[in-house]
C-alpha positions in Angstrom: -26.5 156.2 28.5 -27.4 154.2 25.6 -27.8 150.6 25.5 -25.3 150.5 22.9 -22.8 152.8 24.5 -22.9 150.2 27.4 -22.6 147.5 25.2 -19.4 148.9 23.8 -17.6 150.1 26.8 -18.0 146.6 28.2 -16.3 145.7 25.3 -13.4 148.5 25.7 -12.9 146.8 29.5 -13.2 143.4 28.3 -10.5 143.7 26.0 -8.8 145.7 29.1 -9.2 142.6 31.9 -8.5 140.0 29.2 -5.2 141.7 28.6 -4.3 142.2 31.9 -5.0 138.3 32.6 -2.4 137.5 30.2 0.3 140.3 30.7 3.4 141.6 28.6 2.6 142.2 25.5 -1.0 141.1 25.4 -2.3 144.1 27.2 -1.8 145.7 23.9 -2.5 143.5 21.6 -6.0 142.1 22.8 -6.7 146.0 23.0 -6.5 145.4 19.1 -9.2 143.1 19.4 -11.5 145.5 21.3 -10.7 148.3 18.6 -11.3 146.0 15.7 -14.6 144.7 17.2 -15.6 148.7 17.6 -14.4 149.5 14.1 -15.8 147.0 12.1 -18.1 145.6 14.2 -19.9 148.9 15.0 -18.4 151.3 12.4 -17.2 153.4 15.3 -15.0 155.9 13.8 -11.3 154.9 14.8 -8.9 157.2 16.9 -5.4 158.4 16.5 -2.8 156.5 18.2 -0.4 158.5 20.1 2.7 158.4 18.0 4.5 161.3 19.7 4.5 159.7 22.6 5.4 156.2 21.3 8.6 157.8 19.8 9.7 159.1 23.1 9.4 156.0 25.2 11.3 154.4 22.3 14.3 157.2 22.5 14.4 157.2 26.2 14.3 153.4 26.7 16.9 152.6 23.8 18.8 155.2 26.0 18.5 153.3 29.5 18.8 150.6 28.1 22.4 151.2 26.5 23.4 152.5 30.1 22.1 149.1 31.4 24.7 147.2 28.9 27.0 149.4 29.6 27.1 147.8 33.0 25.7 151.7 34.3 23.2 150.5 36.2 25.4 147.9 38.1 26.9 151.4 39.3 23.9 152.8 40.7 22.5 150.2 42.3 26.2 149.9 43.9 26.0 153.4 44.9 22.3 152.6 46.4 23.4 149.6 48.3 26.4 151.2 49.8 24.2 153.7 51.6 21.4 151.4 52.5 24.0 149.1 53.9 25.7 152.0 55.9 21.6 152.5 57.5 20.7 149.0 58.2 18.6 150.5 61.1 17.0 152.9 58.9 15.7 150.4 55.9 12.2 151.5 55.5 12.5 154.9 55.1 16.0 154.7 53.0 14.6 152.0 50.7 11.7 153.0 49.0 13.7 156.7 48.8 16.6 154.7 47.0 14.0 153.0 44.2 11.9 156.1 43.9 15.1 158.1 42.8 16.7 155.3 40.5 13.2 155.4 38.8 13.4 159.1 38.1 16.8 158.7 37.0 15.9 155.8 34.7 12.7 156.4 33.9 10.9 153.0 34.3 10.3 151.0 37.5 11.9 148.1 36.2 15.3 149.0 37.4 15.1 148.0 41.0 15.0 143.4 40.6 18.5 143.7 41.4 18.5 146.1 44.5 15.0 144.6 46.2 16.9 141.1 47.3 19.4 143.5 48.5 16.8 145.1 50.5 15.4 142.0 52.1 18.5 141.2 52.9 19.4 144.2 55.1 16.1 143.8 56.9 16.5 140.3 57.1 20.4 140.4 58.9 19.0 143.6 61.5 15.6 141.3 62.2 13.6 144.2 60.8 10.4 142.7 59.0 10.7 142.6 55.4 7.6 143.4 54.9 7.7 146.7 55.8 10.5 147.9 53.8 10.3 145.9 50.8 6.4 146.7 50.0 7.0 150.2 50.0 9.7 150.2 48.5 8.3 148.4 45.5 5.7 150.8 45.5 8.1 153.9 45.7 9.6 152.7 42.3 6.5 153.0 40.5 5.8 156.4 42.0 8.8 157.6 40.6 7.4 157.5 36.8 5.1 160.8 37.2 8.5 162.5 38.5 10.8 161.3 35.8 11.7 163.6 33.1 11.9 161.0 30.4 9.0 158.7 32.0 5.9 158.4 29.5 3.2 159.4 31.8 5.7 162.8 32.4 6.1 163.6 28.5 2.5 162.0 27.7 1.2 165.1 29.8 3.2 167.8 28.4 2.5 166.8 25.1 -1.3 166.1 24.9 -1.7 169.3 27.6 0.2 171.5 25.1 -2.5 170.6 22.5 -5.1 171.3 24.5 -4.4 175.2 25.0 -2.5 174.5 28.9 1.2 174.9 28.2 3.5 173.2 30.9 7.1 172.3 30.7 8.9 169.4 32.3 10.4 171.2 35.5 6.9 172.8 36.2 5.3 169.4 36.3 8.4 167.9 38.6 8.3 170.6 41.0 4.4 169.6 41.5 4.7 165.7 41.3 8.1 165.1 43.2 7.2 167.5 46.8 3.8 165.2 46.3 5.2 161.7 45.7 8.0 162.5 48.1 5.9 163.3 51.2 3.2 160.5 50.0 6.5 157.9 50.5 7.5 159.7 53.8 4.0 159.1 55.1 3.7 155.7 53.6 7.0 155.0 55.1 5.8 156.1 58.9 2.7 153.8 58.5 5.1 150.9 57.8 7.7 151.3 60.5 6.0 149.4 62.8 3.5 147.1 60.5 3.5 143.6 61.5 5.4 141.6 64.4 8.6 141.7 64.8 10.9 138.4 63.4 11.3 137.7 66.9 8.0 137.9 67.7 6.3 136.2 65.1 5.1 133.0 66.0 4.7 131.7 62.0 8.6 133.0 61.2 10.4 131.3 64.4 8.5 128.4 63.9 9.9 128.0 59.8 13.4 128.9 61.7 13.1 125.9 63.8 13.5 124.0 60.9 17.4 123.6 60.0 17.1 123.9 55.9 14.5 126.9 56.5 17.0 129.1 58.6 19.8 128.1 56.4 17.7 129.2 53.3 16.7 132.2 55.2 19.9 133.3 56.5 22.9 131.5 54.8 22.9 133.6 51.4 23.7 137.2 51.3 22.4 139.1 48.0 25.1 142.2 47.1 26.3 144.4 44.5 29.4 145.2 46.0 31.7 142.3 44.9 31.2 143.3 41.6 33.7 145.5 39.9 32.8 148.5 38.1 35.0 149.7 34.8 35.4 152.9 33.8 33.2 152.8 30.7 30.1 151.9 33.0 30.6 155.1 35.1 31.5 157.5 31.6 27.9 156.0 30.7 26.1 157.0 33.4 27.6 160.4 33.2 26.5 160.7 29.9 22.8 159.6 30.9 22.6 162.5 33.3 24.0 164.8 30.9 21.9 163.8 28.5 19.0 164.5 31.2 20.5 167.9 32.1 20.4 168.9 28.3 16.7 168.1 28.5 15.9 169.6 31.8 17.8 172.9 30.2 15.9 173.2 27.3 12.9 172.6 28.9 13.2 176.1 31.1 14.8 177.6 28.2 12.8 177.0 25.1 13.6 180.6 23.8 17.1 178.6 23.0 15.3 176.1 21.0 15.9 176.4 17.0 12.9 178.0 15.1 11.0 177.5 11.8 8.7 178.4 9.5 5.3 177.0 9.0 1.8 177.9 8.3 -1.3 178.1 10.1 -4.7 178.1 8.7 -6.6 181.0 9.2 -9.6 179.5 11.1 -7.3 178.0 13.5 -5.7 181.5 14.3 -7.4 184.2 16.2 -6.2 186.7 14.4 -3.9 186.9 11.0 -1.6 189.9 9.8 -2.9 191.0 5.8 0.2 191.4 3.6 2.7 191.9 6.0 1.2 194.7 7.6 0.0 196.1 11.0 -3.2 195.1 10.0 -5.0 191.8 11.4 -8.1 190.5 10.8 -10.4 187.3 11.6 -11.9 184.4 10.3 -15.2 185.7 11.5 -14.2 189.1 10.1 -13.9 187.4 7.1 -17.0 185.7 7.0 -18.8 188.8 7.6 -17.3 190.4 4.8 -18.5 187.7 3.0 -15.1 186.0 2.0 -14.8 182.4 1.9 -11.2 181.9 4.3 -11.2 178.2 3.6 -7.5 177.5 2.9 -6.4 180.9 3.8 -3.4 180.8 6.1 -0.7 182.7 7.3 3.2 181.9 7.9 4.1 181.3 11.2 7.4 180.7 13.4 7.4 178.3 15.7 10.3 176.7 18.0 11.0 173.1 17.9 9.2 171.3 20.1 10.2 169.4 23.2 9.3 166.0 22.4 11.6 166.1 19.5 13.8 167.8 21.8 13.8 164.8 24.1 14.1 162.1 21.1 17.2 163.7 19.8 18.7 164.1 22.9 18.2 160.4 24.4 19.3 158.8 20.8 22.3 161.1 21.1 23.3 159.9 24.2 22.6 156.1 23.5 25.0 156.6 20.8 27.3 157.7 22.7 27.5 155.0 24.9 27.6 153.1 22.4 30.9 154.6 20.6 32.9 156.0 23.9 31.7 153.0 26.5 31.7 149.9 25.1 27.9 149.4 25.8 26.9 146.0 23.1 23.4 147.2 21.6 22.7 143.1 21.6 23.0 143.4 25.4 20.8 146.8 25.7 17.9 144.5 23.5 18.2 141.5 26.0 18.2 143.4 29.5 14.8 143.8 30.9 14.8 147.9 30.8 14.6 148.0 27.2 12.0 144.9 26.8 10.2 146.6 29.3 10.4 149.6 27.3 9.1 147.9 24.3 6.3 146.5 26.1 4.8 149.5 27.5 5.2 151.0 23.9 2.7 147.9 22.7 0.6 148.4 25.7 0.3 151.9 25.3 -0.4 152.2 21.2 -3.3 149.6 21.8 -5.1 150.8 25.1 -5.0 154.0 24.2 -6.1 153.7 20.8 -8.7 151.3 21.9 -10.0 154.0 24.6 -9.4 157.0 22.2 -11.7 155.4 19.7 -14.5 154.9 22.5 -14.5 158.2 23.8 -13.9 160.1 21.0 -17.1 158.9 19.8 -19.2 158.9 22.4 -17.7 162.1 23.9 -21.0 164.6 23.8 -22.7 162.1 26.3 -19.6 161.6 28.2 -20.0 165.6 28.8 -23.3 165.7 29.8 -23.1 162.9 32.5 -20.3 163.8 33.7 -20.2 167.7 33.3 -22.2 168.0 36.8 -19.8 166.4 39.1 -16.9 167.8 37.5 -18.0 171.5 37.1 -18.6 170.8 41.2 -15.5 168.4 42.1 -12.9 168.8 39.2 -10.5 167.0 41.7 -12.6 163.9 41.4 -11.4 162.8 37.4 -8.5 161.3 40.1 -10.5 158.5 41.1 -11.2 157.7 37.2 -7.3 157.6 37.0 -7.0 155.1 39.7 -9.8 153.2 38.8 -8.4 152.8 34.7 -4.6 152.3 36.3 -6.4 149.2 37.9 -7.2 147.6 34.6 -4.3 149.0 32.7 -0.8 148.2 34.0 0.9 151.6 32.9 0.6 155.4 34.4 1.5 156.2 30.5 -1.4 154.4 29.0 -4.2 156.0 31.3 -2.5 159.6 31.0 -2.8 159.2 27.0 -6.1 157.6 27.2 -7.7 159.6 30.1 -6.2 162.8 30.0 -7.5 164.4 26.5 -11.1 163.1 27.6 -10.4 165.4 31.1 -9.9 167.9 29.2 -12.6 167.7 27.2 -14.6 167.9 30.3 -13.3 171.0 31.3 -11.1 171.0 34.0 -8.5 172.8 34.3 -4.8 171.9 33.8 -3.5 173.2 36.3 -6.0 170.5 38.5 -5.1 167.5 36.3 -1.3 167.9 37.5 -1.8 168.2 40.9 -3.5 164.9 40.5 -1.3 163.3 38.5 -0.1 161.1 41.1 -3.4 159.2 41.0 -2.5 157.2 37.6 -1.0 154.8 39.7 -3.3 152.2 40.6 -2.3 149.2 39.9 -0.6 147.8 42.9 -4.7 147.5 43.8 -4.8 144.0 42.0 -1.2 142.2 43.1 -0.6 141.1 39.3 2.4 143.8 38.7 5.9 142.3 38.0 7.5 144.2 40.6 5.5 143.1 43.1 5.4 139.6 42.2 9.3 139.8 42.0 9.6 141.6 45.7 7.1 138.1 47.0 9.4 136.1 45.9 12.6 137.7 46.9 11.7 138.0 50.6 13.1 135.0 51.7 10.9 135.5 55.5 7.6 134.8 53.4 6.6 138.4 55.3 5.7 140.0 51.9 2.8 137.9 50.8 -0.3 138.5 48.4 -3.3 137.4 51.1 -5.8 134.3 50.5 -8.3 137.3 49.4 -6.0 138.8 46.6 -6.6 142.2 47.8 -5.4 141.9 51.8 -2.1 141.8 50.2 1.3 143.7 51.3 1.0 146.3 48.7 -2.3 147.8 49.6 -1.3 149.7 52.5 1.5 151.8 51.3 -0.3 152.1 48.0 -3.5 153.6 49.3 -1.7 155.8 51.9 1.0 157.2 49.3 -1.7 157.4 46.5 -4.1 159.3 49.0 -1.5 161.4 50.3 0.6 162.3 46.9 -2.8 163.4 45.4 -3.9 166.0 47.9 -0.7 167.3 48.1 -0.3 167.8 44.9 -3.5 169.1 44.4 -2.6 172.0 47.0 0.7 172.5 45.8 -0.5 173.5 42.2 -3.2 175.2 43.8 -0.3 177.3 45.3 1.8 177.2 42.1 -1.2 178.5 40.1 -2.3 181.2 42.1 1.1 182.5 42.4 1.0 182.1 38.4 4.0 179.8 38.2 2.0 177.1 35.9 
């Protein structure tokens, strides 16, 4: 490894921490810095940015985002509260299960602010520990982005895997990630059941209760959903949403459905080519032996529309919809935070991974050959370069478009890169993550804390257990699924 090459990665994860440090929007943008500092500072060679992928975060989130003004997701969470409410005793198991599935549904983890101060609440009024429920459950609804069939990281895998010769639909990758992420919360769940004293037993809680405005902060509010009514047009919205999802989900096991159409295919891309219509086929290298020049030559080809436009016409669709039959304002869908969310992930992603995409893309050759050894013996170990990018990069959809073409470039097999999938969730490692900061703040107990030392914070746990967990599971499940020849 080159003095230069060093010199310039430190520059890729400089531009990586600084944007972290400021957040939103920045991530991306600073990213810009990094790339313009490697393209005209080094005349590296520039990547491409992932535009296919852009243009499905921006159909899916315009879509959640029209449910959301709709008044939709007041619905669900509803829904979510009514059952939690109904299993007081069973919080920390029912809780991260309840923001794990709105995520899939949804799409983005952003969808549970108004259900985690219903959360704390519960635990709060059964003198369960906070703690245990809500930091799982904060981590549960980012775990649900690798199992959501309109989730970047989900569509960001299909797509750049299809271009790399391992063609995998969206219900083959769920039935891999959602056993895995499932059983990683169950376990993550078990380890929290008992973490921490009990309210009643905690000498730091009782003695903030002794003091009058402290109990009546802590105990004199109740956070709900319930009081609020829901009009027809919210729950029409929501049933288009799934509808929409269903559509999707169809098409995705049924692709011999999908429209087809002509195109062309140059010859050297093509193992083999028909001449003239006719039984016939020969090669490029055929062709070379013969002497003839097959630069330019190609051959028409029918192909089926493919599922990423699938998925954009299909969400815009919907949102339209919603729009016409539901009374959902498209001013409201722009404020709300699932869109801006949306839109910020879009920014993040088009700069990191264009940024990283430049850098590797470049340097790739030596990338091979250092890290060829270890991953010809431990394919399974390109997880812990998934975690450790996730820590820098707050978004599973940015490290699967940055990291995943460079895995396979290396070799492994895609069938391995699913089952790991799980492991692009990293960054609950550094507490900086909006949903986390949010849950901190919303238990009211002052049980769900980010330690002195940054790191002994109430995230780690769960995080480590589930991440652990998710990704051997889902490593032996496609194991299973592969040698069965299912993906």
């Amino acid at each position: 490894m080159s003095t230069l090459m060093i010199l310039q990665l430190c520059i890729v994860l400089a531009a990586l921490w600084l944007g972290s440090r400021y957040g939103s929007l920045a991530l991306g943008a600073i990213s810009g810095i990094g790339l313009a500092i490697l393209v005209f500072g080094f005349g590296m060679k520039p990547g491409t940015p992932p535009t296919d992928v852009i243009y499905i975060i921006i159909a899916a989130v315009t879509c959640a985002g029209i449910m959301q003004a709709s008044g939709g997701m007041d619905w669900l969470i509803q829904l979510a509260e009514k059952m939690l409410r109904k299993h007081p005793d069973r919080i920390t198991f029912l809780a991260p299960l309840c923001t794990f599935f709105l995520t899939v549904l949804v799409g983005t983890g952003h969808v549970v602010y108004t259900l985690m101060p219903i959360i704390c609440d519960i635990a709060i009024k059964k003198g369960i520990r906070p703690e245990r429920p809500c930091g799982i459950a904060s981590i549960a609804s980012q775990i649900g982005i690798t199992c959501s069939p309109i989730a970047a990281a989900v569509v960001a895998f299909i797509t750049i895997s299809g271009a790399n010769g391992y063609n995998v639909s969206i219900p083959q990758v769920l039935m891999v990630t959602i056993p895995a992420c499932l059983l990683g919360i169950i376990i993550a769940s078990i380890a929290s059941y008992k973490r921490g004293k009990d309210l009643d037993k905690d000498p730091e809680f009782q003695k903030k209760i002794a003091d009058p405005a402290q109990r009546e902060y802590i105990y004199g509010s109740t956070a709900t959903t319930l009081d609020k009514k829901i009009a027809p047009e919210s729950k029409r919205a929501v049933y288009i949403f799934f509808g929409a999802l269903l559509i999707i989900v169809f098409f995705a096991i049924f692709q011999d459905l999908l429209p087809a159409y002509d195109g062309v295919k140059a010859i050297k891309d093509a193992p083999e080519v028909k001449l003239l219509g006719s039984h016939v086929t020969i090669t490029a290298e055929q062709l070379a032996k013969l002497g003839v020049n097959h630069e330019g030559v190609t051959e028409t080809i029918t192909s089926p529309l493919k599922m990423n436009i699938v998925i954009q016409i299909v969400m815009i669709t919907a949102a339209a919809l919603m729009i016409i039959f539901c009374k959902a304002s498209p001013k409201k869908a722009i404020a709300g935070p699932v869109w801006q969310s949306g839109m910020v992930a879009v920014v993040a992603i088009y700069g990191i991974a264009w940024l990283a995409d430049t850098y590797f893309a470049n340097y790739l050759p030596q990338i091979q050959e250092m890290l060829s050894g270890m991953v010809e013996k431990y394919p399974w170990s390109i997880a812990f370069a998934f975690f450790l990018v996730s820590v820098l990069v707050n978004s599973q959809g940015a490290v699967v478009v940055a990291m995943l073409p460079l895995a396979y470039k290396l070799g492994i097999d895609g069938w391995i890169l699913l089952g790991v999938l799980p492991s692009v969730y990293g960054y609950f490692f550094i507490p900086n993550y909006p949903s986390d900061i949010a849950t901190v703040n919303f238990d009211r107990t002052g049980t769900t804390v980010i330690g002195k030392y940054l790191l002994n914070h109430s995230f780690m746990m769960p995080g480590l257990v589930h991440t652990i967990v998710a990704c051997v599971a889902g490593y032996l499940i496609a194991f299973l699924y592969h040698s069965m020849g299912w993906i």
